[in-house]
C-alpha positions as CSV (number, residue, x, y, z in Angstrom):
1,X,5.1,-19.7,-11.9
2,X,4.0,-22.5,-9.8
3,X,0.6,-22.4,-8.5
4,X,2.2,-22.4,-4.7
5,X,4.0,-19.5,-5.7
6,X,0.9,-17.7,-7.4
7,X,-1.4,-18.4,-4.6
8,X,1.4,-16.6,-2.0
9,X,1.2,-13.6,-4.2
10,X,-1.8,-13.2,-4.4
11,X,-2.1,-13.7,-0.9
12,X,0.2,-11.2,-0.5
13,X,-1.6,-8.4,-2.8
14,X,-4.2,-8.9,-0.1
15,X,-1.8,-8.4,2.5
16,X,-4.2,-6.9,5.6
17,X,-2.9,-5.0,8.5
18,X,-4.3,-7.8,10.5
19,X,-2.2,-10.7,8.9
20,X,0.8,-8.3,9.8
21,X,0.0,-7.9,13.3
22,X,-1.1,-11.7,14.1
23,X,2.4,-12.4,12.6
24,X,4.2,-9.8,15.1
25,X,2.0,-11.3,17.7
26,X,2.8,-14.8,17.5
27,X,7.0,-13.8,17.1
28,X,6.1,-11.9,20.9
29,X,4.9,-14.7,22.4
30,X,7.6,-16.9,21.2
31,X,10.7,-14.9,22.2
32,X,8.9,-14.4,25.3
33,X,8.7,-17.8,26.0
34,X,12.0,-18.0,24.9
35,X,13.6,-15.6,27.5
36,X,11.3,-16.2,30.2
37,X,12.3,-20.6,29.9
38,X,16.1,-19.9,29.4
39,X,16.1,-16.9,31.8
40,X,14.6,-19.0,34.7
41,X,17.9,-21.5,33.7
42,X,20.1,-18.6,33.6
43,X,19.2,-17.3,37.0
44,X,16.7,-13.9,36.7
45,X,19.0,-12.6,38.7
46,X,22.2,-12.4,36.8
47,X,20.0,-11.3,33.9
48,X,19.1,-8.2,36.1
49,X,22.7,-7.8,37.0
50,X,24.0,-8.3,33.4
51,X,21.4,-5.2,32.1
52,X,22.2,-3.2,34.5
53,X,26.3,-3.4,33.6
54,X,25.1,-2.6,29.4
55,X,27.5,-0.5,27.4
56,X,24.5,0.2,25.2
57,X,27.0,2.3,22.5
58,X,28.0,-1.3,21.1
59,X,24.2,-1.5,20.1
60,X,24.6,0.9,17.5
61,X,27.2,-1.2,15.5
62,X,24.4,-3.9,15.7
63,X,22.5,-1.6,13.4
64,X,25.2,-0.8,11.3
65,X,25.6,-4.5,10.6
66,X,22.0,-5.1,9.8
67,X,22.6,-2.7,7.4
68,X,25.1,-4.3,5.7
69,X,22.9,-7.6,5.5
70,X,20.6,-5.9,3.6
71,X,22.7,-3.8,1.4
72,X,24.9,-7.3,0.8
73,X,22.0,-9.0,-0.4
74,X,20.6,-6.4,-2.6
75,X,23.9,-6.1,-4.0
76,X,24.0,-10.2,-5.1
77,X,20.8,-10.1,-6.3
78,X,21.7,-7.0,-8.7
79,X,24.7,-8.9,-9.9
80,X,22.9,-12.3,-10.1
81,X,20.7,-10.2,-12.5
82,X,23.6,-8.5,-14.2
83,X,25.1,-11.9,-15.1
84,X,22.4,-13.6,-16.2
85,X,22.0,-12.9,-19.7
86,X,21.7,-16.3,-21.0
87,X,18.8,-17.0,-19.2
88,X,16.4,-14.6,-20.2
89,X,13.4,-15.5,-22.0
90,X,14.3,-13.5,-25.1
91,X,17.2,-15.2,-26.2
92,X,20.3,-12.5,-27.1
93,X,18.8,-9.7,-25.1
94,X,20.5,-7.8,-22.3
95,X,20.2,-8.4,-18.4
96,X,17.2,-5.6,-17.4
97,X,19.2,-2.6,-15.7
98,X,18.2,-3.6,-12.1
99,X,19.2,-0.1,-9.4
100,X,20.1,0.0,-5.9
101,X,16.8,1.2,-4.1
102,X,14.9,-1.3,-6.3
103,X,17.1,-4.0,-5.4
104,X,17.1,-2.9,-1.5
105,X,13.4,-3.4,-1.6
106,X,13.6,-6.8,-3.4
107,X,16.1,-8.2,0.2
108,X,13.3,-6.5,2.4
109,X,10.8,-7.8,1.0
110,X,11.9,-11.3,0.9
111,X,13.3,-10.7,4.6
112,X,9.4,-10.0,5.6
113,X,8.0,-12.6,3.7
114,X,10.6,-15.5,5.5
115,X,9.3,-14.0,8.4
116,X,5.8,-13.9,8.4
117,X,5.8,-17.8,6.5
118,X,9.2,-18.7,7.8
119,X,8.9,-22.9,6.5
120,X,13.1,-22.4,5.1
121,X,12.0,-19.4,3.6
122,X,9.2,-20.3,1.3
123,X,7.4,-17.3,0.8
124,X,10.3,-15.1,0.5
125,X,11.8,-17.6,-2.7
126,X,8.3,-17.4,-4.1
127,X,8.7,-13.7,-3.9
128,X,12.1,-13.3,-5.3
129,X,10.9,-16.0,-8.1
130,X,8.0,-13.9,-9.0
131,X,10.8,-10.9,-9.4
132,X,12.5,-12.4,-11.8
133,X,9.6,-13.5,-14.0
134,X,8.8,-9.7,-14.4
135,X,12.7,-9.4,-14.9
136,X,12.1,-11.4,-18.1
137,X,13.1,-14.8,-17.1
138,X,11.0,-18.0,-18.7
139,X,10.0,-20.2,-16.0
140,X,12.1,-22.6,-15.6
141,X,15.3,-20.4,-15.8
142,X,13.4,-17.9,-13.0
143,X,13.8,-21.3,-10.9
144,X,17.7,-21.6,-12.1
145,X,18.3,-17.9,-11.2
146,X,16.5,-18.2,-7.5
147,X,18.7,-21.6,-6.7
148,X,21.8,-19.7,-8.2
149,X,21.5,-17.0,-5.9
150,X,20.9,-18.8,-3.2
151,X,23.1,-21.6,-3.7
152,X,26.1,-18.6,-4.2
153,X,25.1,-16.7,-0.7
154,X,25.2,-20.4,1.1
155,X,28.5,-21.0,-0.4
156,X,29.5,-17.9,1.0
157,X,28.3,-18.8,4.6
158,X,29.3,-22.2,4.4
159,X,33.0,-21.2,3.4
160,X,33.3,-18.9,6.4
161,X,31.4,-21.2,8.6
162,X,34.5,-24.0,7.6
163,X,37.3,-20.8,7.9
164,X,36.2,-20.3,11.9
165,X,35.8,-23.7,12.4
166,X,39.2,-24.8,10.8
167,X,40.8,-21.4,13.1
168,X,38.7,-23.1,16.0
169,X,40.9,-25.9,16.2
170,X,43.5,-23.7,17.5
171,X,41.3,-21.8,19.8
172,X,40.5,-23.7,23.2
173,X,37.1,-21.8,23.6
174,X,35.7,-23.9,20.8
175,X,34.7,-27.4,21.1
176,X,36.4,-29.9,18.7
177,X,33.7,-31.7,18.1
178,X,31.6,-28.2,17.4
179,X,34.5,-27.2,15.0
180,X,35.4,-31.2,13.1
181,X,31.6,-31.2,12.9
182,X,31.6,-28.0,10.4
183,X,34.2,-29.4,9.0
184,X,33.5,-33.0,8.0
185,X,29.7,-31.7,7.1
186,X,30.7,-28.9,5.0
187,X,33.6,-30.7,3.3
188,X,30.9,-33.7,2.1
189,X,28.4,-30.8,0.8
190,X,31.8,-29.6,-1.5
191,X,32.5,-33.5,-2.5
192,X,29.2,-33.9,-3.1
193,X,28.6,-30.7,-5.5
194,X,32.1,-31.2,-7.4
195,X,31.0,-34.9,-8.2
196,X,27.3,-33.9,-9.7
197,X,29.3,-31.0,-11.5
198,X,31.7,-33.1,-13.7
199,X,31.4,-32.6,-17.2
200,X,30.9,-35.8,-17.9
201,X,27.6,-36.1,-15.5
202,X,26.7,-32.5,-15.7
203,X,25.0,-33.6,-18.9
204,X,23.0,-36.4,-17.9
205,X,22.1,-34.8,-14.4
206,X,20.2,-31.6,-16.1
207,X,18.5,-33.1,-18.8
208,X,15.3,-32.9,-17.4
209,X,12.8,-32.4,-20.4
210,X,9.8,-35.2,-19.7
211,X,10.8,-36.6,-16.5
212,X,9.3,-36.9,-13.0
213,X,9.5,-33.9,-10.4
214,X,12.8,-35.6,-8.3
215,X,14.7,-35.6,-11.5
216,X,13.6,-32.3,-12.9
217,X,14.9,-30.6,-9.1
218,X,18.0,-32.2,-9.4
219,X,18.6,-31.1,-12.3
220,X,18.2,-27.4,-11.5
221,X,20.2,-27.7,-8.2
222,X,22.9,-29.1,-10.1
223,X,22.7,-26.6,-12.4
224,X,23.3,-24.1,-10.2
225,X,25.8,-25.4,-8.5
226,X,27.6,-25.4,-11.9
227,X,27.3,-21.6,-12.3
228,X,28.0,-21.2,-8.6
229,X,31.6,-22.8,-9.8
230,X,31.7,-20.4,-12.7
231,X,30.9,-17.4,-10.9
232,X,34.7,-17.5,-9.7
233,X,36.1,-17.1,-13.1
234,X,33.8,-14.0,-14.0
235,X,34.2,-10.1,-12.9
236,X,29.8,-10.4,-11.9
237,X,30.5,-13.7,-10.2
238,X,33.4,-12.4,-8.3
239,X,31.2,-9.4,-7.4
240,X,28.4,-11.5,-6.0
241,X,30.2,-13.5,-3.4
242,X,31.4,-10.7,-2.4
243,X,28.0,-9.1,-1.9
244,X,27.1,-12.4,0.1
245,X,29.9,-11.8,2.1
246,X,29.1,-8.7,3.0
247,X,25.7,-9.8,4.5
248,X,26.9,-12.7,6.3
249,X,29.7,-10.8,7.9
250,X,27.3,-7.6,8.6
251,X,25.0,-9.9,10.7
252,X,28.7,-12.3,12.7
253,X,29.5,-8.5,13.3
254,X,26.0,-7.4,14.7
255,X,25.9,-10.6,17.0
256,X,29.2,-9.8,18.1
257,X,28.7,-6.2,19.1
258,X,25.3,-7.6,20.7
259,X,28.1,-9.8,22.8
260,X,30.4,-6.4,23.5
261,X,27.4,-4.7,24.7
262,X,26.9,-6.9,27.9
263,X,30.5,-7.1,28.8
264,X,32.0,-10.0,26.8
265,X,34.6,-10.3,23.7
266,X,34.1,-13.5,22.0
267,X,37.3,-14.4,19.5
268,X,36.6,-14.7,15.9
269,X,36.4,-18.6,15.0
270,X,34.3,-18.7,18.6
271,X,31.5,-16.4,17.4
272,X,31.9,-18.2,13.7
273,X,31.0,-21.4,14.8
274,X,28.3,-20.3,17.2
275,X,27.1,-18.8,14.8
276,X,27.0,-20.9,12.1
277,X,25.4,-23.9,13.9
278,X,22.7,-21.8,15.5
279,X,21.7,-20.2,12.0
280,X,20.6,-24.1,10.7
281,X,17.4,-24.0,13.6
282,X,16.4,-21.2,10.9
283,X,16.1,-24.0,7.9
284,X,13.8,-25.6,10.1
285,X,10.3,-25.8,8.7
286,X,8.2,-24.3,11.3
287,X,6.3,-21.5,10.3
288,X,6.5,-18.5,12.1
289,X,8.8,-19.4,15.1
290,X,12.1,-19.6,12.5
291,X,13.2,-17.1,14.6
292,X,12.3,-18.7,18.1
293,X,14.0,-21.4,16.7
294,X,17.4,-19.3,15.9
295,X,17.3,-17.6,19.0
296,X,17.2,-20.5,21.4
297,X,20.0,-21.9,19.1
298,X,22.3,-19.4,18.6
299,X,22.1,-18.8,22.5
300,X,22.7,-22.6,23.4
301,X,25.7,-22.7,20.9
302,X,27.2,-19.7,21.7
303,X,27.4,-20.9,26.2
304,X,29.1,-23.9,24.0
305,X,32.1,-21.5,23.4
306,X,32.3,-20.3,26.4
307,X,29.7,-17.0,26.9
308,X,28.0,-16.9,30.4
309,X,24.1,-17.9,29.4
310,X,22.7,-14.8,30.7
311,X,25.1,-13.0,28.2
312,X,24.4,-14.9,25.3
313,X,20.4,-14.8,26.0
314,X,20.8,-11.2,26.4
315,X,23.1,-10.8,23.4
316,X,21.1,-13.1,21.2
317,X,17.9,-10.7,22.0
318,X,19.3,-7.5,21.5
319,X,20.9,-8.6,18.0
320,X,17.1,-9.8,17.1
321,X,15.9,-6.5,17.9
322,X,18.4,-5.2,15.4
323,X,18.1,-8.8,12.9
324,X,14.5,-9.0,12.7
325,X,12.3,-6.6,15.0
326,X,13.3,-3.7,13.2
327,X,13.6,-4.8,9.3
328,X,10.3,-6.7,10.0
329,X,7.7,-4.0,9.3
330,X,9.7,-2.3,6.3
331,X,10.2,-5.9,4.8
332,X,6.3,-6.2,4.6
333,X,5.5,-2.5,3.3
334,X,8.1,-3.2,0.7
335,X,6.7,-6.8,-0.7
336,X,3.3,-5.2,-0.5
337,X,4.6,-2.3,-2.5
338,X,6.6,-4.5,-5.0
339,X,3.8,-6.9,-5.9
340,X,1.2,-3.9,-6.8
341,X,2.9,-1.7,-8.5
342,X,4.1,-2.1,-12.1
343,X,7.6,-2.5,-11.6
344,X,10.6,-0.9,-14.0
345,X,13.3,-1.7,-12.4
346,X,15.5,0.6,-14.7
347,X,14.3,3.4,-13.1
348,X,14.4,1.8,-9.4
């Protein structure tokens, strides 16, 4: 384990109620900044108007599709684990038996951990890296197995970001530019991955024994991006993607019913690509206002395609209350229950 990565645990085993609430704190302040700055753009008036008019039924398919999210991702990292034999530090042994419930806490508990560090995630990686050590994994393949999994639940989002976008073209409530830039950008990442992933540069790209750090990362993210392409030709594979894209889909279907709820139906490739672009503000390295970040976003991109901005503030908050509010506290109990307790995941 890296020494970054150690020092978050152990920060973490020392987790205070304290640390939590600063952290719940500081995400108050920023969404309130949030609404209160776009709410005096959006007229506090229609936002009163817009409330009032709630069918507040929809909410309750905003929870359903948070669940989702977290049953999607516990469900790719159990497969990611389940095909990942090789890997393991005892060479020849079987993946560990990893269950449902321990899994589930696994996805909370990175969840919490993005949130209360949120720079792209860091502490949440650290986490799940620290997982599979005590899965079995040697070091450097504990690194492989985190950039696998993740590489494989971006795929996911990045080939249903390109899907809406490539319907968007066809739908006059989406920008072109919106939709060719999703497109273009996504289509580059593919071009990109396939080149590094030839056989004939595969080699040379992950040998990495004895060289510099720059070398040694690129060599493990195209490594993944090689199993990413093989997870398409195997039963586990298969099965993970479609784990990932159960969680992406759980949280377009949350946002949407969050839309329903204040009177407006965005179509399909609209919603997509909002919500796509707005998701990026969350790989922005800013700790503990990722989620500011998404929500101004997400709210911006989604008046792009045509939602009224007091709709799409509105929308954007109640899907947060669903997205991060509640899973917020349960995410934290779980990582601080996962990283002091001897864990058997055969039994989880």
């Amino acid at each position: 384990m890296s020494p970054a990565a150690a020092s978050r645990l152990e920060a973490l085993r020392a987790l205070r109620p304290g640390q939590v609430i600063l952290t719940v704190g500081v995400a108050v302040i920023v969404t309130t900044v949030l609404v209160v700055s776009i709410g005096r753009f959006a007229g506090f008036t229609k936002l009163g108007d817009t409330l009032s008019g709630a069918a507040w039924g929809w909410l309750g398919l905003c929870a359903v599709g948070q669940v989702g999210v977290f049953v999607g991702y516990a469900g790719a990292f159990r497969m990611s684990v389940a095909g990942s034999g090789d890997l393991l530090a005892e060479p020849g042994s079987n993946p560990p038996p990893v269950g449902f419930w321990y899994s589930l806490k696994v996805a909370l508990a990175g969840f919490g951990l993005t949130q209360l560090v949120a720079a792209g995630g860091a502490a949440g990686m650290a986490f799940t890296f620290w997982v599979f050590r005590r899965l079995g994994f040697s070091k450097p393949n504990a690194m492989l197995q985190l950039i696998t999994l993740n590489t494989a639940v971006y795929f996911v989002f990045g080939v249903l970001g390109w899907l809406g976008a490539l319907a968007g073209l066809l739908d006059p409530a989406v920008p072109i530019a919106m939709a060719a830039s999703w497109l273009a950008g996504f289509a580059v990442v593919i071009a990109l991955a396939r080149w590094f992933i030839q056989p004939q540069r595969k080699a040379r790209f992950t040998e990495a024994e004895g060289k510099s750090r720059l070398p040694r990362a690129l060599a493990v993210g195209v490594s993944a991006a090689a199993r990413v392409q093989e997870y398409m030709h195997t039963a586990d594979g298969r099965r993970l993607l479609a784990w990932a894209l159960l969680y992406w889909i759980g949280d377009l279907a949350s946002l949407w019913a969050a839309l329903q709820a204040f009177g407006v139906t965005v179509s399909v490739p609209a919603i997509v690509v909002a919500y796509v672009l707005g998701y990026l503000a969350q790989s922005v390295p800013i700790p503990l206002i990722a989620t500011g970040g998404v929500d101004a976003a997400t709210t911006f991109t989604l008046r792009a395609v045509g939602v009224p901005i007091e709709v799409a503030l509105l929308g954007v908050v109640a899907h947060r209350v669903f997205a991060f509010w509640l899973p917020v506290i349960p995410g934290l109990w779980s990582a601080t229950v996962l990283a002091r307790e001897e864990m058997r995941p055969n039994v989880g």
